[in-house]
Biopython code that builds the backbone (N, CA, C, O; Angstrom):
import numpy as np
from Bio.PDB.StructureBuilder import StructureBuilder

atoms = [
    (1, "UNK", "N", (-6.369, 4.517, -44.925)),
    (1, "UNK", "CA", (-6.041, 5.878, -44.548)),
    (1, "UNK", "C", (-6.200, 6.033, -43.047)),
    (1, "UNK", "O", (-7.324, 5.822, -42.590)),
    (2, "UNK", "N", (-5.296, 6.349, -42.285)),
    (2, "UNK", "CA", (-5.183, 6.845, -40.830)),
    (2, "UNK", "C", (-5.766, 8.475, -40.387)),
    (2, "UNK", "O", (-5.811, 9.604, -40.873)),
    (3, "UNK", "N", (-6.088, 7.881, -39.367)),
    (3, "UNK", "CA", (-6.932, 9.598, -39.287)),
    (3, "UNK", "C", (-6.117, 9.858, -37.934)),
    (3, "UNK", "O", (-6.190, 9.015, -37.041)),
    (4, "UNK", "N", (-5.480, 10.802, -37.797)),
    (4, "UNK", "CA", (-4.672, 11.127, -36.349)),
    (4, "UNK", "C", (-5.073, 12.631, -35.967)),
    (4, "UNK", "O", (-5.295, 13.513, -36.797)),
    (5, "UNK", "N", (-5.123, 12.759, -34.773)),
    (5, "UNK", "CA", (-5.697, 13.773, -33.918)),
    (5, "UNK", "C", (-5.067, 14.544, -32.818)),
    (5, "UNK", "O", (-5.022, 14.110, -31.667)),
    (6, "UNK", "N", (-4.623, 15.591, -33.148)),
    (6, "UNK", "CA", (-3.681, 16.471, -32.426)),
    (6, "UNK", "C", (-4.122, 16.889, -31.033)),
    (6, "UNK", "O", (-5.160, 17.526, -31.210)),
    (7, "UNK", "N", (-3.834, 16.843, -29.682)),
    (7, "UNK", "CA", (-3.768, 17.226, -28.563)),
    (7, "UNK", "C", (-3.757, 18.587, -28.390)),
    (7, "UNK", "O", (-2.768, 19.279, -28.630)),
    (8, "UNK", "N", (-5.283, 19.199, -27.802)),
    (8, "UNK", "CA", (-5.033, 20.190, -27.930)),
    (8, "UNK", "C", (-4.129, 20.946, -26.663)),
    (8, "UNK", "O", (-3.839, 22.125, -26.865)),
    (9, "UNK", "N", (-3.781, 20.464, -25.671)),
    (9, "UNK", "CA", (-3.135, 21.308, -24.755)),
    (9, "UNK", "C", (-2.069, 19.414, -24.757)),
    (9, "UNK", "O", (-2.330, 18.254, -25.075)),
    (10, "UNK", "N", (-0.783, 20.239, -24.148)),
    (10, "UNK", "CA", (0.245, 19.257, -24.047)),
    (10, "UNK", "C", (0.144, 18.631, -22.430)),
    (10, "UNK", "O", (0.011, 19.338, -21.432)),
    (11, "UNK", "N", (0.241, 17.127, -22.438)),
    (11, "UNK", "CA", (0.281, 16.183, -21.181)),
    (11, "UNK", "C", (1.285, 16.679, -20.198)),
    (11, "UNK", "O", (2.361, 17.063, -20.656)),
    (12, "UNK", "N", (1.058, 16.733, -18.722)),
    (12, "UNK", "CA", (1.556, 16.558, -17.819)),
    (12, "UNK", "C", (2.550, 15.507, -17.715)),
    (12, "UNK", "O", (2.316, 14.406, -17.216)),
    (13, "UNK", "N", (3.969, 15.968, -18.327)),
    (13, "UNK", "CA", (4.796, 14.318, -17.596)),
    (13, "UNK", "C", (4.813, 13.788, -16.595)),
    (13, "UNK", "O", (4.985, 12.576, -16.465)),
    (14, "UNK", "N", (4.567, 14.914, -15.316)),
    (14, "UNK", "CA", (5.049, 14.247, -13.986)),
    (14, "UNK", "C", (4.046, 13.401, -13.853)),
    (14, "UNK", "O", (4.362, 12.258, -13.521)),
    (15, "UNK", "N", (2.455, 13.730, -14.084)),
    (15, "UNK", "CA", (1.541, 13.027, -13.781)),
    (15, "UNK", "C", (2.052, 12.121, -14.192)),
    (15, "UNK", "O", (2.985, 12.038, -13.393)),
    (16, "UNK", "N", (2.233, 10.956, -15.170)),
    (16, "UNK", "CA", (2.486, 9.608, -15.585)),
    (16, "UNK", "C", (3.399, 8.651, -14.367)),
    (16, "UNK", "O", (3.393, 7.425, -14.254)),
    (17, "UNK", "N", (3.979, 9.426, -13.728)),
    (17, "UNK", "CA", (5.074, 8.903, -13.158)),
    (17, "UNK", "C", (4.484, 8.702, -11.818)),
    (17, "UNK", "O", (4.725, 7.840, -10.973)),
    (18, "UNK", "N", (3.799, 9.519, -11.817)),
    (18, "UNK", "CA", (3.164, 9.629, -10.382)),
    (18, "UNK", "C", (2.047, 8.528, -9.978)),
    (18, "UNK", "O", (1.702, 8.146, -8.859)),
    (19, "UNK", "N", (1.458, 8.031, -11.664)),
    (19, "UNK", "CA", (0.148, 7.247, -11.268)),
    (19, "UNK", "C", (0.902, 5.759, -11.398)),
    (19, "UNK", "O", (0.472, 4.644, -11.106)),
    (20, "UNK", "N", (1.941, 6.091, -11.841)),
    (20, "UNK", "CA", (2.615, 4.565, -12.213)),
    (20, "UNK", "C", (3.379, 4.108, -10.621)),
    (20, "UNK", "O", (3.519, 2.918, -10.339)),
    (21, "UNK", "N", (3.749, 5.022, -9.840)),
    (21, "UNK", "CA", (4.301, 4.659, -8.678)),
    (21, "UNK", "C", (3.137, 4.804, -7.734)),
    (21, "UNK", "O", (2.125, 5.469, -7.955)),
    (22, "UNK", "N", (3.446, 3.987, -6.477)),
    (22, "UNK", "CA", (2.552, 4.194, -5.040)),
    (22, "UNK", "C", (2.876, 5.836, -4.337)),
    (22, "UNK", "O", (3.512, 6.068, -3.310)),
    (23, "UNK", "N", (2.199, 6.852, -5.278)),
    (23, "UNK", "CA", (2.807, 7.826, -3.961)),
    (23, "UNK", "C", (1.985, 7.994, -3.566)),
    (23, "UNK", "O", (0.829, 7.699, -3.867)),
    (24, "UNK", "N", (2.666, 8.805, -2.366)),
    (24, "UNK", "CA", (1.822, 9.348, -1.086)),
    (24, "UNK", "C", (2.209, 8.716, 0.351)),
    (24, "UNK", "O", (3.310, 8.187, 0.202)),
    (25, "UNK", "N", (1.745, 8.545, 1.731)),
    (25, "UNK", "CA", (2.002, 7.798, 2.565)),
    (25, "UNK", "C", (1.530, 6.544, 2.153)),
    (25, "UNK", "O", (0.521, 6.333, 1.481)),
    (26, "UNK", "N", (2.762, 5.278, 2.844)),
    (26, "UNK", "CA", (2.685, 3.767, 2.876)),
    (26, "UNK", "C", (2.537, 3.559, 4.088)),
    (26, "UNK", "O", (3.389, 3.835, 4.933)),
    (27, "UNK", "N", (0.904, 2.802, 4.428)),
    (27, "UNK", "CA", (0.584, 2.494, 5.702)),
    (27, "UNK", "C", (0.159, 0.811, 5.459)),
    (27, "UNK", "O", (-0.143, 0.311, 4.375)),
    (28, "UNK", "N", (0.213, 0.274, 6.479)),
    (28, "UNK", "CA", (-0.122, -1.081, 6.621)),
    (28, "UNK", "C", (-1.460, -0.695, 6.097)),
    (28, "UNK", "O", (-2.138, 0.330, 6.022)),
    (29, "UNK", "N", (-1.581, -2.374, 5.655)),
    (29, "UNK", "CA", (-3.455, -2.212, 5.802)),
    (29, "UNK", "C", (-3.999, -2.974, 7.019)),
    (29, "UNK", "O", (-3.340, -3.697, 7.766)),
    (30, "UNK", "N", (-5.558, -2.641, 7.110)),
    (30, "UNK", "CA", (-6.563, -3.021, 8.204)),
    (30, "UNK", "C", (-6.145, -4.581, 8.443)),
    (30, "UNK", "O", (-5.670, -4.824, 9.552)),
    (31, "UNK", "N", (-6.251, -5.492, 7.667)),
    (31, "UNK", "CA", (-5.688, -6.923, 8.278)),
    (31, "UNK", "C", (-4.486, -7.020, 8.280)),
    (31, "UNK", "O", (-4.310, -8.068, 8.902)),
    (32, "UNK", "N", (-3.527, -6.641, 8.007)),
    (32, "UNK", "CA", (-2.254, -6.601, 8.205)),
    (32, "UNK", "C", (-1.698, -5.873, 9.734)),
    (32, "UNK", "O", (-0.647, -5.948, 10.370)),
    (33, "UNK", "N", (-2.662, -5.336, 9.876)),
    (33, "UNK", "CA", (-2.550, -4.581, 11.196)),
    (33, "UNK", "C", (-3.453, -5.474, 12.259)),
    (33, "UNK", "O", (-3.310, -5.300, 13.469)),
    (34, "UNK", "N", (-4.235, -6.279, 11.822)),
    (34, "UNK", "CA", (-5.440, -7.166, 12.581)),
    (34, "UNK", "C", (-4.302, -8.481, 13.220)),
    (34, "UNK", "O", (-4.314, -8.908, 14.374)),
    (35, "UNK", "N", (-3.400, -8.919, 12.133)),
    (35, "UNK", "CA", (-2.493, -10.363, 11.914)),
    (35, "UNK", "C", (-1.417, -10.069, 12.645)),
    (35, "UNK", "O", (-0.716, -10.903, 13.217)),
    (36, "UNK", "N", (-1.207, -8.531, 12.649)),
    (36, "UNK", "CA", (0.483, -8.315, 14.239)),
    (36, "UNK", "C", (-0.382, -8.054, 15.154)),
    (36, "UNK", "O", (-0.011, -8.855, 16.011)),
    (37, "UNK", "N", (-1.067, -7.638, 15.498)),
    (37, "UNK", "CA", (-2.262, -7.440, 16.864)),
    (37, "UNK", "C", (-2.234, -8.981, 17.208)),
    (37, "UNK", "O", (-1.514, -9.257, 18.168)),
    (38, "UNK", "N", (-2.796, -9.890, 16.685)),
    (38, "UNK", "CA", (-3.262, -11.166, 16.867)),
    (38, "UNK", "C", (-1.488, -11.927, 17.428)),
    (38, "UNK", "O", (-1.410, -12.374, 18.572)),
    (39, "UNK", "N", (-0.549, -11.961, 16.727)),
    (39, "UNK", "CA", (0.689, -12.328, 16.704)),
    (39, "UNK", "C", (1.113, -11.794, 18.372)),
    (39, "UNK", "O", (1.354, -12.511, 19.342)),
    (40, "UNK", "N", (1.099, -10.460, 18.296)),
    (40, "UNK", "CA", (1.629, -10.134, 19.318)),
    (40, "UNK", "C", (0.809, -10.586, 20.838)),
    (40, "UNK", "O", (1.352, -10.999, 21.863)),
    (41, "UNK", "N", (-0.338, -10.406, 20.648)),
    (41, "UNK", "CA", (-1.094, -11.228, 21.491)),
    (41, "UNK", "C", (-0.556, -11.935, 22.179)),
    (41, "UNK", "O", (-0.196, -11.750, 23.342)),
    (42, "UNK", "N", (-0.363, -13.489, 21.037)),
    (42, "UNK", "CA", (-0.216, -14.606, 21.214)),
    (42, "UNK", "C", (1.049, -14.578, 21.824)),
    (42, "UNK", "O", (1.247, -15.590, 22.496)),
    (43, "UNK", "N", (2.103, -13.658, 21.824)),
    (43, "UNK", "CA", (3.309, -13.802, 22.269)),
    (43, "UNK", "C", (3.584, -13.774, 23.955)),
    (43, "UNK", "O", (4.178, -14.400, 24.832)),
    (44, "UNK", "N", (2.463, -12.249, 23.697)),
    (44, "UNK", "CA", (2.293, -11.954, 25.630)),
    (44, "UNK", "C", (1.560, -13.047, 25.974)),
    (44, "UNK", "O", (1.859, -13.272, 27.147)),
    (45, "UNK", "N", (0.710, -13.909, 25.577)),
    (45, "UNK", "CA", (-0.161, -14.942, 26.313)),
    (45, "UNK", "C", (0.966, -16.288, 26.502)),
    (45, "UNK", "O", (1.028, -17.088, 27.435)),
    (46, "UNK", "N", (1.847, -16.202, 25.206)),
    (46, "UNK", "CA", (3.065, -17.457, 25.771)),
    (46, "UNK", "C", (3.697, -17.041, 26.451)),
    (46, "UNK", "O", (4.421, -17.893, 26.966)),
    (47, "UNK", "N", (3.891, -15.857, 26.870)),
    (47, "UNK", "CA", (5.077, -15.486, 27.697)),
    (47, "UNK", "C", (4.667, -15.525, 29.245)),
    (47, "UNK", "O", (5.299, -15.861, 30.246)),
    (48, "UNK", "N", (3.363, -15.051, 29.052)),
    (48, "UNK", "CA", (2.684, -15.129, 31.150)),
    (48, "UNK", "C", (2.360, -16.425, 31.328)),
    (48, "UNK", "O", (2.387, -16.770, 32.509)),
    (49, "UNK", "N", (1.896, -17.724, 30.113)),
    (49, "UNK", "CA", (1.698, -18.923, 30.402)),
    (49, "UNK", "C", (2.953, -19.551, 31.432)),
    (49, "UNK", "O", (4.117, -19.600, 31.035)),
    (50, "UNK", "N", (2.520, -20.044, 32.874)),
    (50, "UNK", "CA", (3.396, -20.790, 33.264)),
    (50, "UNK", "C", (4.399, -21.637, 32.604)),
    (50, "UNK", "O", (3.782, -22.286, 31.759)),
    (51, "UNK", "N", (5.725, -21.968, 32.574)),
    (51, "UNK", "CA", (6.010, -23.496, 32.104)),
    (51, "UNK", "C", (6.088, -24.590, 33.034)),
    (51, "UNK", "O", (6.040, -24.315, 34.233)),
    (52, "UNK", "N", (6.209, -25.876, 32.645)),
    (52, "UNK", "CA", (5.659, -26.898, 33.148)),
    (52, "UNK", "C", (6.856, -28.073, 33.019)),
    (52, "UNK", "O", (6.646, -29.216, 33.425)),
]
sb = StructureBuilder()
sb.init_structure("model")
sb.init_model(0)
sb.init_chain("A")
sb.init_seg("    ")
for serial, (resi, resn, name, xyz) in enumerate(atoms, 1):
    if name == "N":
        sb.init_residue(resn, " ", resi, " ")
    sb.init_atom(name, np.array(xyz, "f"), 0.0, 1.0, " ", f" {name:<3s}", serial, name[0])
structure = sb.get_structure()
């Protein structure tokens, strides 16, 4: 025998949709932002390096 249990107030659809997607603002994260800092660096330091 199954015992089933009625909801007493009805679910929010939008909520579902909302927790299932990334919303809100999409920002880099902290090392991802650490790894183009570092990159770009390295670019200005090849670029003022004399060549030879």
């Amino acid at each position: 025998m199954k015992l089933t249990i009625k909801n007493l107030k009805p679910r929010n659809p939008f909520v579902v949709a909302s927790l299932r997607r990334a919303a809100g603002a999409h920002r880099q994260g902290a090392s991802t932002q650490r790894q183009a800092s570092r990159r770009e660096l390295q670019r200005e330091i090849d670029r003022l390096r004399p060549s030879r």
